[in-house]
N, C-alpha and C positions, 0 to 999 in steps of 0.2 A: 349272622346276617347283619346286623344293628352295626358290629364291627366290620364289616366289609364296607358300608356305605360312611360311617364316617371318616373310613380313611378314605374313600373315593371322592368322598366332600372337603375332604383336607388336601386331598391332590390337585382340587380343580384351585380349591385359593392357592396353596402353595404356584401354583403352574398361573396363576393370574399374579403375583405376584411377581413373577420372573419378567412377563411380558410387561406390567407398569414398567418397572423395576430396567429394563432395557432399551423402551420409549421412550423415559428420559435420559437415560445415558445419550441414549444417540443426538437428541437435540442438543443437548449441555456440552457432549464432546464436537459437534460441530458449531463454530460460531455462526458460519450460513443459513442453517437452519432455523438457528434459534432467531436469525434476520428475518427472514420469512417468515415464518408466525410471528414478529412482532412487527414486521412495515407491509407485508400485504392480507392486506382484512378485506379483500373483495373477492367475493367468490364467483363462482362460474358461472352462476344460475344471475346473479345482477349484474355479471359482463352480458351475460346473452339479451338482456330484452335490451339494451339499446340498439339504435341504428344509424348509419350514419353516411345519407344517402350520396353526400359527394364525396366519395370517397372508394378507390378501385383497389384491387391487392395484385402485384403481378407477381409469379413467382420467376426469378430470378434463370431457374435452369431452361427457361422459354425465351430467353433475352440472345437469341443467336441472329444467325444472317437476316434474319425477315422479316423483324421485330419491328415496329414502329412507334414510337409513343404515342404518335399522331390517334391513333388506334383505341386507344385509353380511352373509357366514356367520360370520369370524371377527375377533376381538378386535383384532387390529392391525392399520387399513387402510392402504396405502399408494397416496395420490393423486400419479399423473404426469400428466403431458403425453403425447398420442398423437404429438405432433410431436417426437419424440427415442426414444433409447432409455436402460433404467435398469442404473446399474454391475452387475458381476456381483458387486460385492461390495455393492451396497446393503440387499439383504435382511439380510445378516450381522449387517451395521451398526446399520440399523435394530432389528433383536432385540436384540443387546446391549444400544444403551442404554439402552432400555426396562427390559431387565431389572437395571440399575445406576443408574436414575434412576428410582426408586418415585414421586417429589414430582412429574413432567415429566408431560403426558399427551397433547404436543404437541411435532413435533419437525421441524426442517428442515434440507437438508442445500445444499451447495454442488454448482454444477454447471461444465457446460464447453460448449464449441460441437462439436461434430460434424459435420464438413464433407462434403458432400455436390456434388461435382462437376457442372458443370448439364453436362446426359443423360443423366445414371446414373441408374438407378434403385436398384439396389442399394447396401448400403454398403459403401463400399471397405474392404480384406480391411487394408488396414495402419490399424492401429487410431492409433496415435501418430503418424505423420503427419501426418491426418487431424483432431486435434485441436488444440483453441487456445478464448484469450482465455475465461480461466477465471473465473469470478462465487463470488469467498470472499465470504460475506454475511456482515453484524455479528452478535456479538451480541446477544441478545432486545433489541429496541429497537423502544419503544413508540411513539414518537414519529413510526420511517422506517416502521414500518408502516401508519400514518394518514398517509402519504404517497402511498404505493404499496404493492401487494402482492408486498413483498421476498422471502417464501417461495418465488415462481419456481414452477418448474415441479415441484418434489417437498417434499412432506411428507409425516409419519405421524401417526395419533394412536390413541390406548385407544376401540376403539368405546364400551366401558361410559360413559365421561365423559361424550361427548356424544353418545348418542341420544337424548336428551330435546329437545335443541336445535332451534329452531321453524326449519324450513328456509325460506329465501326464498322462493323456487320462481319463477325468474323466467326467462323463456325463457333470456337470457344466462347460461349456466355462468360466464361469467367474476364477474359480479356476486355468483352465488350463491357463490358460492368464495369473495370477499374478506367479505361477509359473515361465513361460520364461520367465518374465520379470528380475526375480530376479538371475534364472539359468546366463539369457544374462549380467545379471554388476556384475556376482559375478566374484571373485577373482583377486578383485583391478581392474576389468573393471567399467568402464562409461557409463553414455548414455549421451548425448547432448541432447540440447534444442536450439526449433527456436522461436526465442520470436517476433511470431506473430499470428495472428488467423488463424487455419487451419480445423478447424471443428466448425460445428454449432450443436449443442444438441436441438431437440427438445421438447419442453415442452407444454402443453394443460395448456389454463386457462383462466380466464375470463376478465383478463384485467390482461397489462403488471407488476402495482404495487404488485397486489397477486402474479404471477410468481418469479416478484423480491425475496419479502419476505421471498416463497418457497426455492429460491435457497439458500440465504442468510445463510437458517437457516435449510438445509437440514442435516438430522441423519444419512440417509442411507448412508456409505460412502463404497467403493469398497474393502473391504479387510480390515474393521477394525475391523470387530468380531471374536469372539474366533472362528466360522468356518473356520477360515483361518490360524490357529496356525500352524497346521499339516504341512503347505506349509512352515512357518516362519521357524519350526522345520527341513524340508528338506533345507533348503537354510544355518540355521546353524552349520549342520552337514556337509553341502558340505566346508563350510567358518572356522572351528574347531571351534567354536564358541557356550560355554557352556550357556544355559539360559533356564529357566523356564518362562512360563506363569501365568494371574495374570489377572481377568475380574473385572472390571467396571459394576457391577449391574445395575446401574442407565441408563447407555448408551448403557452397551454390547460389550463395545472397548476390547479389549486384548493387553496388555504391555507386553514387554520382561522382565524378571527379569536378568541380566547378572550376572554367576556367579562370587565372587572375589575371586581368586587364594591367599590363605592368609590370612594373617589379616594386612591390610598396614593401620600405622598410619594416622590419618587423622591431621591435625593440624587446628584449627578453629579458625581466626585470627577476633578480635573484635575492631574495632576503636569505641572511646566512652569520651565523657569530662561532667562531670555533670548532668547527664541520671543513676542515682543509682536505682531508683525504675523500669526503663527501663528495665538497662540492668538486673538485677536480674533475671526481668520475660524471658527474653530472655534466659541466661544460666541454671533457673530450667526447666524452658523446656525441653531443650538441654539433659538435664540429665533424667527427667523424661519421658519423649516421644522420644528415639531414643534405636531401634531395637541393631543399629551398637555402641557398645560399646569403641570400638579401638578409641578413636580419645584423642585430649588436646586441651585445649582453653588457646589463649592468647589474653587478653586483654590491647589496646594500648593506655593510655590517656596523652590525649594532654595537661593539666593541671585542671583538676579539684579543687574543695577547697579542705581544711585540714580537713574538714567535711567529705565531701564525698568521702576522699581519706580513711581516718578510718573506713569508713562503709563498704569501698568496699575490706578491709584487713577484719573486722570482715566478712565478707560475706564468703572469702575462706574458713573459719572453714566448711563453710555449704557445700558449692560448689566449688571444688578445680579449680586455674586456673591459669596460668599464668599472675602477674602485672607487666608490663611494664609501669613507668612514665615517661615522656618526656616533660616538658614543651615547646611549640612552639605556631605560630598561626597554626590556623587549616589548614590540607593539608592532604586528605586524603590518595593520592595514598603514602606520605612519610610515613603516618602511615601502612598503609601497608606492604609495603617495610620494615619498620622496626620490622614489628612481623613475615612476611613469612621467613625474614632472622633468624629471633631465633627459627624457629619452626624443632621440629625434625622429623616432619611427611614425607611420602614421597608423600604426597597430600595435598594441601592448601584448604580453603575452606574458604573466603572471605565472613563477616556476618556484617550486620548493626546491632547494638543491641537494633533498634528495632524491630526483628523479633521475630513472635513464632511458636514454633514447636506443632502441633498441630496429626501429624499422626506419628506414631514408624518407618516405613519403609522409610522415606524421604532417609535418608543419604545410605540406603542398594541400593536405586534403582538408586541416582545420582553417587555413587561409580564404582555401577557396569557399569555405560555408559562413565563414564569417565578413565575408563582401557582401554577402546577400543582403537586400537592402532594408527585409523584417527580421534579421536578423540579433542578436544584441549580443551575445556571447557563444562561445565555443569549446566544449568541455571534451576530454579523451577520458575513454578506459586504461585506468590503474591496476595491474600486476603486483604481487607480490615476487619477488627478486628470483627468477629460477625457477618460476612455477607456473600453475594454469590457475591460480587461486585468485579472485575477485578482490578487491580492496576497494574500486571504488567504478561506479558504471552508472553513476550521475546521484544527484541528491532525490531524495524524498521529504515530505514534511509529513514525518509521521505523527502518530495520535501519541507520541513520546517525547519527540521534540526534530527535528532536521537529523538524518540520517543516512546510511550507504545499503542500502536494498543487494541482497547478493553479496554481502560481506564473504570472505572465507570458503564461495562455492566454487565448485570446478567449473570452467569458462569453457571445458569440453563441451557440456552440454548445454542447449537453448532453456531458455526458462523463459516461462508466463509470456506467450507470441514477442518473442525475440529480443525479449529488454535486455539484455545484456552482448545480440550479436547486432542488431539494425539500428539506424538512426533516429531517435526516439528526441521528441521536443520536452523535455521536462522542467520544474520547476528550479532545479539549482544544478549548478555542477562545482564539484572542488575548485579552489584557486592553487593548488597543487599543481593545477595545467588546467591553464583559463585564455582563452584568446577574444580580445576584441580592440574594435576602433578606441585610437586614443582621445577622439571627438567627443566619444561617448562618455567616455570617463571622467573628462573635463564636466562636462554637461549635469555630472551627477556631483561631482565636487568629488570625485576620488571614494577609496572605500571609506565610511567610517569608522573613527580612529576610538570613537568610545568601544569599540569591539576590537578591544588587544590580542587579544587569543584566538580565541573560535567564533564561530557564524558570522565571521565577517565577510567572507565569502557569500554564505547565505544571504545575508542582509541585501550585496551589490547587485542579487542576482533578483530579489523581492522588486528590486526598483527600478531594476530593467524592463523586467517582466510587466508592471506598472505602468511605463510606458508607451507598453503596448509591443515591445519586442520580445522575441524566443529567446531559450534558454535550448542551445542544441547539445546534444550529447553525441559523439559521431562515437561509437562501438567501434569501429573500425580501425581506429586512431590507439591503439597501445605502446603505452610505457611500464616501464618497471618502478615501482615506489617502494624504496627502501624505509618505509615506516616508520614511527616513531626513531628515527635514530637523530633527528634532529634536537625532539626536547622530551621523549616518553611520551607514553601510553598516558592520555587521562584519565582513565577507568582504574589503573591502578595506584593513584594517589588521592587519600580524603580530600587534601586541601585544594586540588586539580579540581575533583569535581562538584568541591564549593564553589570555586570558581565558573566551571562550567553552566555549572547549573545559574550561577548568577546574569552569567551574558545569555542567558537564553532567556531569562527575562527581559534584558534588554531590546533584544531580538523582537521580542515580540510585542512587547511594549513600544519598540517603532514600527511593528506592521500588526498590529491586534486583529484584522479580517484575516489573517494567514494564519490564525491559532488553530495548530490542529488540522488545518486544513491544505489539500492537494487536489487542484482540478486536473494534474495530470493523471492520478492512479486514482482518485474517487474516492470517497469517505471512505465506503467500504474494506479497501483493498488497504489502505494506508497505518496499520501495523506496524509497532515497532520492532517485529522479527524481523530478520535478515531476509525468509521467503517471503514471499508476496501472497499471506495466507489473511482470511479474511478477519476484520477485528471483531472483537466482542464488543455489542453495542452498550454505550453507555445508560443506566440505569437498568441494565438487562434484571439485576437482582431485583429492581423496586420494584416492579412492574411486576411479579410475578404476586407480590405480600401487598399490593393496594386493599384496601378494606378489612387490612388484619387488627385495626384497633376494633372492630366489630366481632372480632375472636378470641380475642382474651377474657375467659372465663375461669369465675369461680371456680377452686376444684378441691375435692377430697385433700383431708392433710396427708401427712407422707404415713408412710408405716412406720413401725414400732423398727429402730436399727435390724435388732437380732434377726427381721424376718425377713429385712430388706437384703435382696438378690442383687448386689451392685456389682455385677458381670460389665457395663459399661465400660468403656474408655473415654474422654473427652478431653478434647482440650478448648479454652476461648481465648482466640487470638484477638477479637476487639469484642468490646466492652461500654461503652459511656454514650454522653448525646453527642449528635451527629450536628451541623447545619443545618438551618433551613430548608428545605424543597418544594419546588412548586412540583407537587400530585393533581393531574389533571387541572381542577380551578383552584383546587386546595391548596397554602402554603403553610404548611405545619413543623415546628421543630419536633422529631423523632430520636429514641436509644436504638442503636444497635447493639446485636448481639450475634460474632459471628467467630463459627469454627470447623473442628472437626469430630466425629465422635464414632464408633462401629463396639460390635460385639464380637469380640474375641472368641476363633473356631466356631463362630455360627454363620449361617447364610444370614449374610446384612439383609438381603433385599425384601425379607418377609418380616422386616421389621417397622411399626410404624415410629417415629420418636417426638417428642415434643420435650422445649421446654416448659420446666416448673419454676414459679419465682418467689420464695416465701418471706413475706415479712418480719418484722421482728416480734410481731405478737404471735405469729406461727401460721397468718391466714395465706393461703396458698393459691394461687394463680395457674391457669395453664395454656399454654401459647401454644402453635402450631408451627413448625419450622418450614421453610423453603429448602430442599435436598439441592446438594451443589455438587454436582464435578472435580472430584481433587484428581488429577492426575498425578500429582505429589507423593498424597497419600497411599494412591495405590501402587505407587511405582517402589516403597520402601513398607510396603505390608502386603510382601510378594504370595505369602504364604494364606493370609485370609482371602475369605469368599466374598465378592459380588462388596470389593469396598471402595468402587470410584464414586460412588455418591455419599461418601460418609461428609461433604462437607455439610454443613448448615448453614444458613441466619434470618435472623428474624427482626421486623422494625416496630418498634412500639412508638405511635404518638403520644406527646404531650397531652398530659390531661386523662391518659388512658388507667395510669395506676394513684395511687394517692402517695405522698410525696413520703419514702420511708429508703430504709436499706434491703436490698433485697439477696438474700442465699440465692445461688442456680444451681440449680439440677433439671440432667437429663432423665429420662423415663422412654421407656422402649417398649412397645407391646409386639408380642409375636401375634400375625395374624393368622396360624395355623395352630395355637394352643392358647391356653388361659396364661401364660408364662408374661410375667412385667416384671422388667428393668428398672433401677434407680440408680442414680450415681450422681454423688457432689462433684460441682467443677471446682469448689474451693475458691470464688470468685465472687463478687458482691457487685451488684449493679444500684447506684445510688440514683433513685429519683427523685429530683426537685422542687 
């Protein structure tokens, strides 16, 4: 009997420890989540007791023929989706920034999915779980609006503004909705953005990965098929705004064609040194697949040989162009600079000559969006050579440095609401294929030339943007880039990505509020992965060890060798003191000590581990570790059990140990028997 209940008491810890033991996998393996327990700390019960008397909720699927704003009782309505539920913190939100943005009278917020397990009806009682695959929207961008209707499933706006506004009235809510959307920011009006989660979208499915998937790579976008043209057609007749439409078979998307007043030269500026076979294919191209005839090419070489400089004279007989020779070392933006200043177009168009033109309409479609008058630049999707494979579908400034989102992916398929097939306002676009006013470029002094290599693109587009113009990415618009075949791959040379890594400090040393930062994709979303997957937030480790110098305790000396069990593994990847941080009020210099460690053929997850730090008179310390997520580890210790959290670490503040050399060792207690581990890391942590 005594034995039947302590194994039923060892079952129940054993079985509590699987479920710790996979509540934090799930948070640690999703970045979103681990977002949500660390940025929303308001609960349900202190969203509920406020209230917030001017203020109405309309739901959206009631916005048909008969709808009136007029209707509305009070001053700020808030339009959802009956298909989700709205944060408990969105009312708040909403009030506020209304009441701290007098100029805004239009506002949208960012939302999330809400998983809904198929047969439930109700919604599952764990809120965070439960959610995922979160939509941080751009900033006000005109352009992704007349895409789709990116406002999603929540907005607000000042009834005063537009109750005058002539409703559709069209049986479709959906129609009538993208309508006032557009009615509401047209003529040179804005909407704001609150860049937090204010709506939950819900979704049925059978497990959170399929949902993901789903959303990731969802077709159906709000306003991006030619059903919606009619509406596009009303917003640019209100706006004087000449354009025709132009579908996407494959997708069903519908592009604006903007008409061009004219025929305004294009001038197409080529930097190029010993790439003869390149560039050729690059300017018959040019010649043979483009629609827009108006344009001259100058090509700028940096010193090519006396070979390749006769071929590329006999070449003009065939394909007329401008040669400009300049012996220098390479520097791109000076090449530039030096053929937009000889060019007599009244538009630049910036081309590596390894590109190729592959569709007649490219230059007709990038023209016409770069006459727009909030316009500043004009970027196309890059192809790798023969393929449906992504190289480049506008920049990001990721939390890594400026980047190509969608590197290497199949352009078969839509990703994260249509960034890679609709015309998206973003933050940069390659100068690979860049179109803009040559006014413009005057205006900025040209690119800068202290950025010879890389982000000088990024940089001209930081200052565009600065001045209050967009940065357009027309999706629509593809060419083929023959990559790297100009000057290599950076990533595969050290001295390349000293270099690299050098002008990135420059970069951002001349825009330091751009570090890191992207109001087009949102802190959030801005990853330096290739998907559009959400990042881990910075300090996610600290935050977890705040008040752990209050945990370093005294502890028993080690045992006698002979008796010591050192089953462990370990290893410590870092070691010594760290910087400075500001902890809450606190700014204390802190050691880290951080790695991996598991028990060989045991179930990790019933294991508790701490480190030990012993002195050199033998008095001994004992820490509590922070369990980490290796997907590393467990991807190469296929065969042990339950070992995605074998990582650790731990931060000790200054002042916490007295200043000696200290032995580490791990220690691992099973929480289903008397059984403890010991194992030297063979590593010494010096305190000061």
């Amino acid at each position: 009997m005594i034995k039947k209940v302590k194994a039923a008491i060892q079952d129940k810890i054993y079985q509590n420890c699987i479920n710790e033991y996979q509540s934090a996998l799930q948070c640690q393996s999703d970045a979103y989540l681990a977002w949500v327990r660390e940025t929303e700390l308001i609960s349900d019960k202190e969203g509920a007791e406020e209230s917030y008397p001017s203020l109405s909720v309309v739901y959206m699927e009631q916005c048909t023929e008969n709808f009136r704003l007029a209707d509305v009782g009070k001053e700020i309505v808030v339009f959802v989706s009956r298909e989700g539920k709205i944060s408990v913190r969105a009312f708040k939100e909403i009030v506020k920034y209304f009441d701290t943005h007098q100029d805004i009278d239009i506002v949208y917020a960012d939302e999330d999915i809400w998983m809904l397990p198929e047969g439930e009806d109700k919604d599952p009682d764990n809120e965070i779980t439960h959610r995922m695959s979160p939509w941080m929207k751009p900033m006000w961008s005109p352009d992704t609006l007349l895409s789709f209707q990116y406002f999603g499933n929540i907005f607000a706006i000042r009834k005063s503004a537009f109750v005058d506004l002539k409703w559709l009235a069209q049986e479709d809510w959906r129609q009538n909705i993208y309508d006032f959307v557009l009615q509401a920011t047209g003529q040179g009006k804005r909407a704001g953005h609150i860049e937090k989660i204010l709506f939950h979208a819900f979704r049925r499915g059978i497990d959170k990965e399929q949902v993901e998937q789903a959303v990731m790579l969802e077709r159906n976008l709000w306003g991006a098929d030619s059903d919606y043209d009619f509406i596009r057609e009303l917003a640019f007749d209100r706006r004087k705004i000449k354009a025709d439409f132009t579908r996407d078979e494959k997708t069903g998307y519908s592009y604006p064609l903007y008409r061009i007043d004219g025929k305004p030269l294009v001038s197409i500026i080529i930097p190029s040194k010993d790439n003869v076979d390149v560039l050729k294919q690059c300017i018959r191209s040019i010649y043979a697949k483009t629609a827009y005839q108006n344009f001259e090419i100058i090509v700028i070489d940096n010193g090519s040989t006396a070979q390749a400089r006769m071929m590329l004279e006999s070449f003009r007989e065939e394909c007329a162009f401008t040669y400009l020779y300049q012996p220098m070392e390479f520097n791109f933006s000076k090449m530039c600079n030096i053929g937009w200043k000889k060019a007599k177009g009244e538009y630049v168009l910036l081309l590596n000559d390894d590109m190729e033109v592959i569709e007649e309409s490219w230059l007709t479609r990038m023209l016409g969006q770069a006459a727009l008058s909030h316009v500043g630049a004009v970027g196309a999707k890059l192809l790798y050579p023969n393929t449906t494979l992504i190289q480049h579908a506008g920049i990001t400034n990721t939390c890594d440095g400026p980047g190509h989102k969608l590197r290497r992916m199949d352009d078969k398929e839509v990703y994260y609401y249509g960034r890679n097939k609709l015309i998206y306002d973003m933050i940069g676009a390659t100068a690979a294929c860049l179109l803009m006013k040559k006014s413009l470029l005057e205006s900025l002094g040209g690119l800068y030339e202290g950025l010879k290599v890389a982000y000088n693109d990024v940089d001209l587009c930081f200052r565009i943007i600065q001045k209050g113009l967009y940065i357009v990415q027309r999706n629509d618009v593809i060419l083929y880039h023959h990559e790297s075949l100009s000057r290599g791959d950076d990533l595969q040379d050290k001295a390349k990505i000293a270099r690299l890594l050098a002008e990135k400090d420059v970069l951002y040393g001349r825009h330091p509020k751009l570090y890191r930062q992207d109001p087009f994709v949102g802190w959030i979303m801005n990853s330096g992965e290739p998907e559009y997957d959400c990042r881990w937030i910075d300090g996610y480790e600290l935050a977890d060890i705040i008040g752990y110098e209050d945990k370093v305790i005294p502890s028993k000396p080690l045992p006698n060798m002979k008796r010591m069990n050192q089953a462990i593994m370990i290893t410590i990847e870092e070691c010594g003191k760290s910087e400075y941080q500001k902890i809450g009020n606190k700014r204390k210099g802190y050691y880290m000590l951080k790695g991996w460690a598991f028990v060989p053929g045991a179930d990790n997850a019933r294991y508790d581990m701490k480190l030990l730090l012993r002195n050199s008179k033998g008095k001994v310390w004992e820490i509590p570790v922070a369990k980490r997520y290796r997907k590393d580890v467990a991807a190469i210790m296929e065969n042990q059990i339950n070992v995605e959290m074998t990582g650790f670490c731990c931060w000790i503040y200054e002042g916490t140990l007295p200043a000696d050399t200290y032995e580490i060792w791990m220690t691992a207690k099973d929480a289903c028997s008397r059984q403890r581990l010991y194992r030297s890391a063979e590593k010494s942590l010096v305190i000061e």
